[in-house]
mmCIF file as gemmi writes it, N, C-alpha and C atoms, coordinates in Angstrom:
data_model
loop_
_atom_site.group_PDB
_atom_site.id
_atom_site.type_symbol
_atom_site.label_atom_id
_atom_site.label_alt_id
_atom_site.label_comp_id
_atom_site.label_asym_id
_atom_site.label_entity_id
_atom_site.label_seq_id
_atom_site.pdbx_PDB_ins_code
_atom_site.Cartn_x
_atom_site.Cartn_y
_atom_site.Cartn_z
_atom_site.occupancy
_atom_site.B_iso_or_equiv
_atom_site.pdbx_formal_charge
_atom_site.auth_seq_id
_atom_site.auth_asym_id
_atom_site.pdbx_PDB_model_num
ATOM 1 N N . UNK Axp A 1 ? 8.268 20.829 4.384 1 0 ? 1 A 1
ATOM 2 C CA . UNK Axp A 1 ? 7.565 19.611 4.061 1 0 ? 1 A 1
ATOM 3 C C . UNK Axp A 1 ? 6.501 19.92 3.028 1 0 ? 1 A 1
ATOM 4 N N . UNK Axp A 2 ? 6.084 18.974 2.505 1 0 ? 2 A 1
ATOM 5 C CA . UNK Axp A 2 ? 5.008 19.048 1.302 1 0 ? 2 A 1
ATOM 6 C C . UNK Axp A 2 ? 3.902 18.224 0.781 1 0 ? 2 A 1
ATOM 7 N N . UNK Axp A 3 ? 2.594 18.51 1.057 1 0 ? 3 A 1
ATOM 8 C CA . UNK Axp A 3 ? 1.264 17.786 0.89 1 0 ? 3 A 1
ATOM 9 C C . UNK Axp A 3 ? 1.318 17.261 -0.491 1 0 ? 3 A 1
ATOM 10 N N . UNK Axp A 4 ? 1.283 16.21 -0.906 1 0 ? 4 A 1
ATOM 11 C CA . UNK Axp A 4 ? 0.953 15.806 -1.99 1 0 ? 4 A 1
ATOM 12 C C . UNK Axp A 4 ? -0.405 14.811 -2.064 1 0 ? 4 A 1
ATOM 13 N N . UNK Axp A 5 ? -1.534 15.584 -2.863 1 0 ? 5 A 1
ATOM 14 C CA . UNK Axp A 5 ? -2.403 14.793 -3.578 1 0 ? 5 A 1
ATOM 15 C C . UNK Axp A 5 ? -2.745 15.321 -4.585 1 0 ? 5 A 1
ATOM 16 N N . UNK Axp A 6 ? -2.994 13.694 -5.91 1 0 ? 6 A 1
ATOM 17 C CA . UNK Axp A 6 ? -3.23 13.542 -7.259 1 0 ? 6 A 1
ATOM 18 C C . UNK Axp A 6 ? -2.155 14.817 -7.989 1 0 ? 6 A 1
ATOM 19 N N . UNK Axp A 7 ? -2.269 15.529 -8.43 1 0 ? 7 A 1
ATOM 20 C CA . UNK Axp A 7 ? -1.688 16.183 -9.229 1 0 ? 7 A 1
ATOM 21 C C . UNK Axp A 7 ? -1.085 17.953 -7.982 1 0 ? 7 A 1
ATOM 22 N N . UNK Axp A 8 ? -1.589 17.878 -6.752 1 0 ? 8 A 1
ATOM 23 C CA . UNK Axp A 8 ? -1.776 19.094 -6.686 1 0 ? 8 A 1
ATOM 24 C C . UNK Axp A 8 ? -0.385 19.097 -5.293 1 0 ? 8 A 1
ATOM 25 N N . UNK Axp A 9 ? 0.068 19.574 -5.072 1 0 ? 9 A 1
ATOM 26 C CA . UNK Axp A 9 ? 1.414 20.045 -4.332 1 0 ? 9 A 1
ATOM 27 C C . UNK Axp A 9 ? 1.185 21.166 -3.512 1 0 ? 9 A 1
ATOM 28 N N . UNK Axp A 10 ? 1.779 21.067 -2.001 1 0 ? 10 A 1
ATOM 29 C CA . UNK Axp A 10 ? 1.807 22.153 -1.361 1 0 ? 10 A 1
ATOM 30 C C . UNK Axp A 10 ? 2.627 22.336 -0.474 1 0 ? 10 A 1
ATOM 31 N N . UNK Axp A 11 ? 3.79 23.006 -0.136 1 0 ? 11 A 1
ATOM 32 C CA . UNK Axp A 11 ? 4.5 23.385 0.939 1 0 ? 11 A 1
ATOM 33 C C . UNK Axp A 11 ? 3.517 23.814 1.945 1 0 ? 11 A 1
ATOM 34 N N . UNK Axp A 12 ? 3.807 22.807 3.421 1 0 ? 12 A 1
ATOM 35 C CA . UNK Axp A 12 ? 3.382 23.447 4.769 1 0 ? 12 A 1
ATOM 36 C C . UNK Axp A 12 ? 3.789 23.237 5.864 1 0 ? 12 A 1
ATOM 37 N N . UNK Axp A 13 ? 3.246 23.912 6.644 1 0 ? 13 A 1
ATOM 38 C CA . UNK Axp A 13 ? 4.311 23.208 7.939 1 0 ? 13 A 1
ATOM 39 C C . UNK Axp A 13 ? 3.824 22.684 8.832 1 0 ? 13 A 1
ATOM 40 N N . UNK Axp A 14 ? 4.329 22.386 9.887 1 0 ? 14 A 1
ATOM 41 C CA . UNK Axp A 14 ? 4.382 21.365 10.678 1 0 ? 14 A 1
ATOM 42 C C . UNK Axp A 14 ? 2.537 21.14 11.208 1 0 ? 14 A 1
ATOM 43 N N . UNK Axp A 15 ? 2.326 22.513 11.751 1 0 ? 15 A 1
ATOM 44 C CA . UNK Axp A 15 ? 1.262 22.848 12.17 1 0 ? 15 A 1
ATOM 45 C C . UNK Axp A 15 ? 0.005 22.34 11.329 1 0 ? 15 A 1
ATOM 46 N N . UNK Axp A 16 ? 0.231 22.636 10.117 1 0 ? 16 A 1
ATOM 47 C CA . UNK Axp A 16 ? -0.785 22.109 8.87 1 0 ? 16 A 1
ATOM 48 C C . UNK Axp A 16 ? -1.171 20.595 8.473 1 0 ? 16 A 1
ATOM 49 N N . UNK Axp A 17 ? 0.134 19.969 9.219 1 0 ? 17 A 1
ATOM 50 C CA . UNK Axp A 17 ? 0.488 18.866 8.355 1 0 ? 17 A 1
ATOM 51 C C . UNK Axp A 17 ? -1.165 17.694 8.784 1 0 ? 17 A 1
ATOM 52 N N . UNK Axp A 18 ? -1.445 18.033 10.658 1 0 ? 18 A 1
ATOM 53 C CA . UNK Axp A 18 ? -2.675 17.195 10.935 1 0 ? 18 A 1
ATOM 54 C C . UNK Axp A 18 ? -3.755 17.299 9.904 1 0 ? 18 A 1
ATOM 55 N N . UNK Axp A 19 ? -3.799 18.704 9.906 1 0 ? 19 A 1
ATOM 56 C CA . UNK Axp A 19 ? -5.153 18.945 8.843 1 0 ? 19 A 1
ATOM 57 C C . UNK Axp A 19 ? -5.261 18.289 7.495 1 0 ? 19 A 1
ATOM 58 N N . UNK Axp A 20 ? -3.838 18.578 6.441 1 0 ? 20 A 1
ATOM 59 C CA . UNK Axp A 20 ? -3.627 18.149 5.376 1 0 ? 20 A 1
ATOM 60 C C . UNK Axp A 20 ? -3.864 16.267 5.288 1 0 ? 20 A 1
ATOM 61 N N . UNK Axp A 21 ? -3.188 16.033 6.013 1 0 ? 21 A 1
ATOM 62 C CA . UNK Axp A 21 ? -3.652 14.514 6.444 1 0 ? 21 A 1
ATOM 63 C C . UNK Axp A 21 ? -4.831 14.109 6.303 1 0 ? 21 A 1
ATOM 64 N N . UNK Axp A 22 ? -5.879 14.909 7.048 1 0 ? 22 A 1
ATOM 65 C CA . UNK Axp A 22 ? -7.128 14.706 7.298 1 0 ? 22 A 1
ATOM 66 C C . UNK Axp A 22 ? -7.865 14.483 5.89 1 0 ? 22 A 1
ATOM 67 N N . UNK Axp A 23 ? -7.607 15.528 5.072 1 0 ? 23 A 1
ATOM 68 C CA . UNK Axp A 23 ? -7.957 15.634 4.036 1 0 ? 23 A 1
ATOM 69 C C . UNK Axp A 23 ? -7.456 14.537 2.559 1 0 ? 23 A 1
ATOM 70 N N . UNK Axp A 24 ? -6.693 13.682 3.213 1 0 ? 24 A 1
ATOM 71 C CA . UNK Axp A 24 ? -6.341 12.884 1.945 1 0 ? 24 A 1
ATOM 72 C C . UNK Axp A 24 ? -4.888 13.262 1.241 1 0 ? 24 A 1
ATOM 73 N N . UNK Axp A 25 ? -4.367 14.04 2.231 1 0 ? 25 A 1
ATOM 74 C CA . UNK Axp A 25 ? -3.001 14.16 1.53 1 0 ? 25 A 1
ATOM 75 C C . UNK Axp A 25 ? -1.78 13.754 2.225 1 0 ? 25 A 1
ATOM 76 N N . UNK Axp A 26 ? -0.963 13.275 0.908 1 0 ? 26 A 1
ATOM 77 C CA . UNK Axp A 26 ? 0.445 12.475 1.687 1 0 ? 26 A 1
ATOM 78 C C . UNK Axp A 26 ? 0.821 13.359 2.065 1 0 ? 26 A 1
ATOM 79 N N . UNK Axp A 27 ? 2.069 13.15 3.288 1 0 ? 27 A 1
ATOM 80 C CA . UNK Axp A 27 ? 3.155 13.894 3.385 1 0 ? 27 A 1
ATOM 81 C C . UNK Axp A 27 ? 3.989 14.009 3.289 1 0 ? 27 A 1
ATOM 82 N N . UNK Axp A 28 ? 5.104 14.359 2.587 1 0 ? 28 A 1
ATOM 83 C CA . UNK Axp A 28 ? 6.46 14.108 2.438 1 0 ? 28 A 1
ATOM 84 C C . UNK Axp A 28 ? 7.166 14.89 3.266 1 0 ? 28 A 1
ATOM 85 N N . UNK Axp A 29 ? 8.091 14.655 3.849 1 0 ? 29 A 1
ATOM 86 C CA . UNK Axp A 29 ? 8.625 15.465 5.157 1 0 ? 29 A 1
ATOM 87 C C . UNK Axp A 29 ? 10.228 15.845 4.422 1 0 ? 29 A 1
ATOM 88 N N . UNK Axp A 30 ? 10.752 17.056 5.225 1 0 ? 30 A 1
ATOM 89 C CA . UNK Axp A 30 ? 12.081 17.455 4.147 1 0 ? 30 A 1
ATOM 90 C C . UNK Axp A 30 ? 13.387 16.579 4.449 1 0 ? 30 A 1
ATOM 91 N N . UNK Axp A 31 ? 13.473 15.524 4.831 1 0 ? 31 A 1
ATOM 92 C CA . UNK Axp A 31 ? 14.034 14.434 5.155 1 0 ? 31 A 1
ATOM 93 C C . UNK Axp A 31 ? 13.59 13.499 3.872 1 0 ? 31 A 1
ATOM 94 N N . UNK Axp A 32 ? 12.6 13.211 3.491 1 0 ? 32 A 1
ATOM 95 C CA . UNK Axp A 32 ? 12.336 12.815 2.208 1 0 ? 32 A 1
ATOM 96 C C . UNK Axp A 32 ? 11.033 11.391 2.75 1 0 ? 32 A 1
ATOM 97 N N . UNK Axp A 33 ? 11.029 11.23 3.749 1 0 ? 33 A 1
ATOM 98 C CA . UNK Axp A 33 ? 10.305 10.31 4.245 1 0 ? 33 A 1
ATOM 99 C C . UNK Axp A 33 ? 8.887 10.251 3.923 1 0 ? 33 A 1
ATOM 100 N N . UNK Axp A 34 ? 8.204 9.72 3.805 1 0 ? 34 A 1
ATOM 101 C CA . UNK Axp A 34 ? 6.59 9.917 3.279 1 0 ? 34 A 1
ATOM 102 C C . UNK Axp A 34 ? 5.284 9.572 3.814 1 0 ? 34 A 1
ATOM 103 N N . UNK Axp A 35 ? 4.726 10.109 5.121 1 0 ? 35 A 1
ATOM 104 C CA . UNK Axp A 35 ? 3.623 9.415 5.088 1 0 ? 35 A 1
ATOM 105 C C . UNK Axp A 35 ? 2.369 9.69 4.952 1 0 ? 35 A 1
ATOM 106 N N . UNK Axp A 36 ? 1.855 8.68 4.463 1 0 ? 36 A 1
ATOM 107 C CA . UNK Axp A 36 ? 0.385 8.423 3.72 1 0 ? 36 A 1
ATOM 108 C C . UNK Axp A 36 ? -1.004 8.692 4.934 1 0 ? 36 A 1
ATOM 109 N N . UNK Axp A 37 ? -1.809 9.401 3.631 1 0 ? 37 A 1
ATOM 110 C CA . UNK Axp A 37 ? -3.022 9.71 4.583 1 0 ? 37 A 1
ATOM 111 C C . UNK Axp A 37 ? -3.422 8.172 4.944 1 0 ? 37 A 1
ATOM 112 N N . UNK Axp A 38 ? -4.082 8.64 5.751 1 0 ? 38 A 1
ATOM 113 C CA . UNK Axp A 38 ? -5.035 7.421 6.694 1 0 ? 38 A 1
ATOM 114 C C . UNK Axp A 38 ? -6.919 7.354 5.314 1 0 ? 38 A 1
ATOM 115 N N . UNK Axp A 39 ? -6.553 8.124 5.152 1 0 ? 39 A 1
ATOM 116 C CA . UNK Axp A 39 ? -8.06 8.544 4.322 1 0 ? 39 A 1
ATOM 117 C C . UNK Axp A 39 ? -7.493 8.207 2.712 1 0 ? 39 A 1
ATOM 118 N N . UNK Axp A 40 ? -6.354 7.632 2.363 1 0 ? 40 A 1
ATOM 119 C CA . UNK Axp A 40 ? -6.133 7.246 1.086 1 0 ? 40 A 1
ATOM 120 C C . UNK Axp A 40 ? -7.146 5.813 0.748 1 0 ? 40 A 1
ATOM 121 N N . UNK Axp A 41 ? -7.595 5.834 -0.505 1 0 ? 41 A 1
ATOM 122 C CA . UNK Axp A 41 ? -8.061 4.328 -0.559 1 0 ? 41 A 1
ATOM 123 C C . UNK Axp A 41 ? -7.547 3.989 -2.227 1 0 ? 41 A 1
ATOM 124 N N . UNK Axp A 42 ? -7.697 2.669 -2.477 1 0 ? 42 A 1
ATOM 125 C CA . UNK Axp A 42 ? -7.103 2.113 -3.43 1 0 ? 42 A 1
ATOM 126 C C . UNK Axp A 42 ? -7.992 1.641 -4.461 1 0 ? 42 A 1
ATOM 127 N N . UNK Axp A 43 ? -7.555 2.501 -5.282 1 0 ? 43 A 1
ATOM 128 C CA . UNK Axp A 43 ? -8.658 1.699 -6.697 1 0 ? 43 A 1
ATOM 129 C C . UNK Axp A 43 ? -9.033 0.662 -6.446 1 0 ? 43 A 1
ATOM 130 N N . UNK Axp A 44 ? -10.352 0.365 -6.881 1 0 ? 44 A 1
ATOM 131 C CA . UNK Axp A 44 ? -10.773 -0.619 -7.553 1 0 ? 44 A 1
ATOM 132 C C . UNK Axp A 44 ? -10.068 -1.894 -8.232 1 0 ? 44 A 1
ATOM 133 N N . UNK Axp A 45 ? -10.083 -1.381 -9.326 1 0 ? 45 A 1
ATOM 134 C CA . UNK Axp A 45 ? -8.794 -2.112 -10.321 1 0 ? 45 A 1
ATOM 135 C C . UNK Axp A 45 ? -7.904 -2.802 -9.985 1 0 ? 45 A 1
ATOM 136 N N . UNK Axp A 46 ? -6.677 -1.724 -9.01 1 0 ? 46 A 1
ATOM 137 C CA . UNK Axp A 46 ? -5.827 -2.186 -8.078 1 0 ? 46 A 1
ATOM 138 C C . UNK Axp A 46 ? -5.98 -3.389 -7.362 1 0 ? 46 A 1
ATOM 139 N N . UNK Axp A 47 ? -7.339 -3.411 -6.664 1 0 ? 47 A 1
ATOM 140 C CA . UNK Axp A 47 ? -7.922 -4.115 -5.441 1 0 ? 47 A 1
ATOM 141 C C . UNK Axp A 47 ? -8.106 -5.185 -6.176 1 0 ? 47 A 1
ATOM 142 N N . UNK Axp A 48 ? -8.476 -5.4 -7.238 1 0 ? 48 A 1
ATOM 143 C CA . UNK Axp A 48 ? -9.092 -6.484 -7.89 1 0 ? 48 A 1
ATOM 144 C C . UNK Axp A 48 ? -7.641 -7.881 -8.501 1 0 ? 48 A 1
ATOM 145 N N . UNK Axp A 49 ? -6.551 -6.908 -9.001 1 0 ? 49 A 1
ATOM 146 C CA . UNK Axp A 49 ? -5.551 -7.177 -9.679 1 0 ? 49 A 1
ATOM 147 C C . UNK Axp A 49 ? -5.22 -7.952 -7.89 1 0 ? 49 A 1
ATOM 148 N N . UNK Axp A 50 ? -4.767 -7.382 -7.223 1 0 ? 50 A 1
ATOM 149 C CA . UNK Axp A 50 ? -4.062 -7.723 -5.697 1 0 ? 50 A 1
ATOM 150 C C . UNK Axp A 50 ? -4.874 -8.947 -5.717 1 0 ? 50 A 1
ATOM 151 N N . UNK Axp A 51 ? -6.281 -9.158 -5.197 1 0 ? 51 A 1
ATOM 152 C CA . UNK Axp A 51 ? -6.399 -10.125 -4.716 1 0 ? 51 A 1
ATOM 153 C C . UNK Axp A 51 ? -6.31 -11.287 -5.74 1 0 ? 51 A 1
ATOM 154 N N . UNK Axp A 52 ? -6.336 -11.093 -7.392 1 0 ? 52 A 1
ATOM 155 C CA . UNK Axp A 52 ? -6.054 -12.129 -8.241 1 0 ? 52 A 1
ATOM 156 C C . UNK Axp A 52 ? -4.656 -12.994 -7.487 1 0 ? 52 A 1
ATOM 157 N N . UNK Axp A 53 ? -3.957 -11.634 -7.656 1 0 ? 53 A 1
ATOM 158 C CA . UNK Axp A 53 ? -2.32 -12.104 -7.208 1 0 ? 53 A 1
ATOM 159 C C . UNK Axp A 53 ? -2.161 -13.187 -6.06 1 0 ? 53 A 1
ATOM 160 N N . UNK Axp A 54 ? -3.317 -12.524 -4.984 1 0 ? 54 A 1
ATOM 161 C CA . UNK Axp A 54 ? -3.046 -13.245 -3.531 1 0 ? 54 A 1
ATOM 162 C C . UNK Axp A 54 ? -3.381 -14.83 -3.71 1 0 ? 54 A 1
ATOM 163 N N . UNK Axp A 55 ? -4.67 -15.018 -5.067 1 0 ? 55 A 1
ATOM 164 C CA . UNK Axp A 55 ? -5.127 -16.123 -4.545 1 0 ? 55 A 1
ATOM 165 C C . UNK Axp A 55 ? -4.07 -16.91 -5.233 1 0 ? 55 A 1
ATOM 166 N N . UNK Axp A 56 ? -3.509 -16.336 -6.106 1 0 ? 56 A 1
ATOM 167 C CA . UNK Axp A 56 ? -2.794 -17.361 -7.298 1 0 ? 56 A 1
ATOM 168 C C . UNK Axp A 56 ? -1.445 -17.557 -6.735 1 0 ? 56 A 1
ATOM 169 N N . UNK Axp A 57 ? -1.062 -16.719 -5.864 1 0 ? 57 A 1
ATOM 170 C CA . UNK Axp A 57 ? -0.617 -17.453 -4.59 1 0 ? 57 A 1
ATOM 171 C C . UNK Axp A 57 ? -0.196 -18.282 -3.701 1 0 ? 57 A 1
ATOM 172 N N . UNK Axp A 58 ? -1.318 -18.445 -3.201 1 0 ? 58 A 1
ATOM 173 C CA . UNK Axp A 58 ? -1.7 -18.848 -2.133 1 0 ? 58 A 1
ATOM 174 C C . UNK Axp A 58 ? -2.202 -20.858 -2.937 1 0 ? 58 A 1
ATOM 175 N N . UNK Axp A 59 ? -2.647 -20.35 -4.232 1 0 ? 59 A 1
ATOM 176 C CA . UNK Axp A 59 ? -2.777 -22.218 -5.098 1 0 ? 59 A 1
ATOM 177 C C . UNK Axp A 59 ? -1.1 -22.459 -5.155 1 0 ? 59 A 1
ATOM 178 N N . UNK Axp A 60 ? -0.125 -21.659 -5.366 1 0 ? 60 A 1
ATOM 179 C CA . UNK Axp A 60 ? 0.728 -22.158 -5.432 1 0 ? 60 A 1
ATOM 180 C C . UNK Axp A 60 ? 1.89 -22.703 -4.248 1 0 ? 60 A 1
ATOM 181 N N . UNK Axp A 61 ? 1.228 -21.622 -3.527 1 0 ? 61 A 1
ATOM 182 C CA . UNK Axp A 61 ? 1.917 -22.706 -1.914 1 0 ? 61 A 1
ATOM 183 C C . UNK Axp A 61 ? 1.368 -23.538 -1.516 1 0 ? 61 A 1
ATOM 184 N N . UNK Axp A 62 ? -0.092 -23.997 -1.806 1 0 ? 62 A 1
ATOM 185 C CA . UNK Axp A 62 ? -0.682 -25.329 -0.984 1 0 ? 62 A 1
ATOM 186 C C . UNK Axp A 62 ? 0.138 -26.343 -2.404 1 0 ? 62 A 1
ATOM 187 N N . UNK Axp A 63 ? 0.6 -26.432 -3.409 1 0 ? 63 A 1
ATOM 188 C CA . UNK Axp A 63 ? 1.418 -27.136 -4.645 1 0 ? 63 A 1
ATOM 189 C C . UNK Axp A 63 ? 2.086 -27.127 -3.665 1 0 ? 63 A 1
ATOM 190 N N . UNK Axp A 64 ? 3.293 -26.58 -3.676 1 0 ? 64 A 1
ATOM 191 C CA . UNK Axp A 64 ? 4.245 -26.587 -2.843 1 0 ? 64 A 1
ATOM 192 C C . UNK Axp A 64 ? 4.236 -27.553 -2.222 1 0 ? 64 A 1
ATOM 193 N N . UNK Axp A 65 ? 3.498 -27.368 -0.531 1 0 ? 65 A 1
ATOM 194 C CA . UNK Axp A 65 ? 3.367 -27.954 0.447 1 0 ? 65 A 1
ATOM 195 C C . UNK Axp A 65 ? 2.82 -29.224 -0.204 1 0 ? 65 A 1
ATOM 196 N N . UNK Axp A 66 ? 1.685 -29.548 -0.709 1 0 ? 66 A 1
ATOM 197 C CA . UNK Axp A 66 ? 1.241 -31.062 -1.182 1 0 ? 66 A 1
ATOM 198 C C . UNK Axp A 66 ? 2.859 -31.394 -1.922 1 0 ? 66 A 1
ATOM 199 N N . UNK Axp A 67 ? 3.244 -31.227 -2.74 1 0 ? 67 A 1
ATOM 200 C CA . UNK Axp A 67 ? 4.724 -31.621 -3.389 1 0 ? 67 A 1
ATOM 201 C C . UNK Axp A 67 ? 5.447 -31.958 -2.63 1 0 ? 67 A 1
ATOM 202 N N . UNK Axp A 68 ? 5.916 -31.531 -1.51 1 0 ? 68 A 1
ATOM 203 C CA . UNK Axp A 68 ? 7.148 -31.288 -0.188 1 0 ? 68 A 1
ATOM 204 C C . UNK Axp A 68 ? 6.275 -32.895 0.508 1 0 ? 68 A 1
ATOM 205 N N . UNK Axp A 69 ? 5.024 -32.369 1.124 1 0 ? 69 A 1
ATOM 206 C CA . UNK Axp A 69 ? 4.367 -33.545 2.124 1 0 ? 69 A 1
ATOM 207 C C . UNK Axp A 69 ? 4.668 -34.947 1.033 1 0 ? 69 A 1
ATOM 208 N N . UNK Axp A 70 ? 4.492 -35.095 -0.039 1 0 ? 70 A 1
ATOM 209 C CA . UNK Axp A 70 ? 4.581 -36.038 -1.22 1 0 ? 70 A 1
ATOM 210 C C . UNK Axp A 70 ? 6.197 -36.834 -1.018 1 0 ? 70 A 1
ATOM 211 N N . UNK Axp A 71 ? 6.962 -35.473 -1.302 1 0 ? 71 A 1
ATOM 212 C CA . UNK Axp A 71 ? 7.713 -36.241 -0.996 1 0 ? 71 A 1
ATOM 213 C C . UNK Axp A 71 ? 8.614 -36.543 0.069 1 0 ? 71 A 1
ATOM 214 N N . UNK Axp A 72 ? 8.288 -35.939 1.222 1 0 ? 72 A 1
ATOM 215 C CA . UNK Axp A 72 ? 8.672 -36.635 2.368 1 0 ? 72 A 1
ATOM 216 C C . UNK Axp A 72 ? 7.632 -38.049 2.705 1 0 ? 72 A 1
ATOM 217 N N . UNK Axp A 73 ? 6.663 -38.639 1.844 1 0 ? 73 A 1
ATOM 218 C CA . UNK Axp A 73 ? 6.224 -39.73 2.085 1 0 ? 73 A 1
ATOM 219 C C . UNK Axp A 73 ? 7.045 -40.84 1.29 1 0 ? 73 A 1
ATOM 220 N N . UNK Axp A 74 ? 7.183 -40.669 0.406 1 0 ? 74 A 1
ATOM 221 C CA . UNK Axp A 74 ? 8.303 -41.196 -0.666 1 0 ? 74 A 1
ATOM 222 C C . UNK Axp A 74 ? 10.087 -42.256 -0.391 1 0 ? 74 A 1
């Protein structure tokens, strides 16, 4: 299996893997499966772009729904 964070790579094993975790690093297991530290966090940027997305959204399902309620009055 193998720690991956930002640029830096490490084969370890099983035993290691709690610690590596701890520290901010994924895990990729030799099955190919991947899981993510608990201690990962998400840009800024990222965070900012997401919630644009969520709200623009979220205006377009209350459209929706007002459109639909509209025209089931109709």
């Amino acid at each position: 299996m193998v720690a991956v964070k930002a640029n830096k790579q490490y084969t370890i094993t099983e035993a290691e893997k709690k610690s590596y975790l701890a520290q901010g690093y994924d895990i990729i297991g030799d099955n190919g499966a991947v899981e993510h530290s608990p201690q990962a966090t998400v840009p800024y940027a990222e965070f900012e772009k997401a919630q644009a997305e969520i709200a623009k959204l979220r205006d377009e399902l209350a459209q929706a729904r007002t459109a639909k309620a509209k025209k089931g009055e109709a």
